[in-house]
C-alpha positions, 0 to 999 in steps of 0.5 A, a space after each residue: 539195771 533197768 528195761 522198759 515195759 508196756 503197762 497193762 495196769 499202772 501201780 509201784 512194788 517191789 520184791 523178791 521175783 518168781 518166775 513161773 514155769 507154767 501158766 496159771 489160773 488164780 481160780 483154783 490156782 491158788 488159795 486165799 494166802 497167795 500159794 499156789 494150790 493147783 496140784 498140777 502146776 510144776 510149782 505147786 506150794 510156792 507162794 506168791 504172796 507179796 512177791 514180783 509174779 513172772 509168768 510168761 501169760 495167765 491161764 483162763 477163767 475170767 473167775 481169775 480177776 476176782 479171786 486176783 482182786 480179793 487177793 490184792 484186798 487180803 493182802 494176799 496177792 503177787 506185788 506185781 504181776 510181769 507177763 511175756 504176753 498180754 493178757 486181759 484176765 490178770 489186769 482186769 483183777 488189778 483194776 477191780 481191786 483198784 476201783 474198789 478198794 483203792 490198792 494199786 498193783 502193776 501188770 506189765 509185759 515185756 518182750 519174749 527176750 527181756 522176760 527171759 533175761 529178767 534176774 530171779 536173785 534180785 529184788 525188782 522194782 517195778 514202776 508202771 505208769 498210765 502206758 510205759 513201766 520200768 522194772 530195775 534191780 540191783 546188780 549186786 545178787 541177794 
């Protein structure tokens, strides 16, 4: 199966996904090894290290885009970051880490409908050029 997607940032991953439940900071969201550590997220100890982020925005604080881009430098960050709504925060951590450290990680949005009917057991594969992105997975569940 694969969907469109509008790309905020461009870059090529694949992985398991995880939707959140709820928005989320990277400041003092999560730690230097990708968990979440914000005691009030519903999904408090996952880890997102490496794996394909679905939430449906960020939350706050343009700290976010640095602690994304050290994330993405440690090896420590989402494979690829899909958003329901666009937001300028979570890219632009993506592109810092590009400009800096040479690491391409893709931030795509997609409709409100495409983002709920994206499967959970199936790696996704998200390709994301200057402007269009696909994300396509297997129809066969892991």
């Amino acid at each position: 199966m694969i969907v469109s997607a509008r790309t905020l940032h461009p870059g090529t991953a694949s992985g398991d996904p995880i939707r959140l439940t709820a928005p989320l900071s990277f400041w003092g969201g999560t730690d230097e090894n990708g968990r979440i550590v914000d005691a009030h997220h519903p999904q408090c100890g996952a880890i997102l290290a490496g794996r394909i982020l679905m939430m449906e925005s960020g939350r706050g604080s343009s700290s976010s885009s640095s602690v994304l881009a050290e994330q993405i430098r440690a090896r420590t960050a989402p494979a690829a970051v899909i958003l329901a709504r666009p937001d300028p925060i979570i890219p632009l951590g993506a592109l810092i880490a590009h400009e800096l450290y040479d690491l391409a990680t893709p931030v795509i949005v997609v409709d409100q409908p495409t983002y709920d009917a994206l499967p959970i057991d199936r790696i996704l594969q998200v390709e994301a050029g200057p402007t269009q992105a696909t994300i396509s997975w297997s129809t066969v569940a892991r």
